[in-house]
C-alpha positions, 0 to 999 in steps of 0.5 A, a space after each residue: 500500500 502506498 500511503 501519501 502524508 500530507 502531499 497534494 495529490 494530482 489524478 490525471 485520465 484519458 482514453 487512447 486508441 492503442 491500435 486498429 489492425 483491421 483497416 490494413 490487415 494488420 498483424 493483431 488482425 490476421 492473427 499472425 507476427 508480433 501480439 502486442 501492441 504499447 502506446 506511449 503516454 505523456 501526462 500533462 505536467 509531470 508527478 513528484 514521485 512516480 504515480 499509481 496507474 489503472 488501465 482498462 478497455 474502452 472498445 475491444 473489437 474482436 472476431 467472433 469466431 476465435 477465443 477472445 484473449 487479451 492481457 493488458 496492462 501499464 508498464 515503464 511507468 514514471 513521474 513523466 509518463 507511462 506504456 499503455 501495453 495489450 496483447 494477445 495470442 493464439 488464435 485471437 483476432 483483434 481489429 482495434 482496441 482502445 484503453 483508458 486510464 487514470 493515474 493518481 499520486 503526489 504532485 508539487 504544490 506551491 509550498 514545496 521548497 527546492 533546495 537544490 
């Protein structure tokens, strides 16, 4: 658990479009080549520490005809920004996938002192 004493606290959220294969035949959508796709996301200004971040799925247009598969997740996350990552394997067929996600954590106030 990550516990902030007395910080200010910033919440920061969006919803990017990770891919869309399906228009080009691309490799999520004929099921073939490299199953993961990560969509890199700059936060607005920047966190005091590094922040927690939640991801989920806003659209996820799959073919009905395989297993629907997905792991998803937020990886090399900073105070700057983070990797909104989704795969898939088998025999999946992915056309597009959008994420959403909401990062919360410290953020500077104007009664911070730097002493550098």
């Amino acid at each position: 658990m990550r516990k902030f004493s007395g910080a200010t606290l910033g919440i920061e959220q969006g919803d990017e479009e990770v891919f869309s294969d399906f228009e080009d035949g691309g490799e999520m959508w004929t099921g073939s080549g490299t199953r993961e796709r990560r969509k890199a996301v700059v936060f607005a200004e920047p966190f005091k520490s590094r922040p927690v971040v939640q991801v989920g799925v806003s659209l996820w247009d799959m073919d009905q005809s395989a297993n629907l598969r997905a792991d998803i997740g937020a990886d090399k996350v900073t105070e700057w920004g983070f990797e909104l990552v989704f795969r898939t394997w088998a025999d999946s067929r992915v056309a597009r996938a959008r994420m959403n996600w909401m990062a919360i954590g410290e953020v500077k106030s104007e009664d911070d002192w730097d002493l550098r």
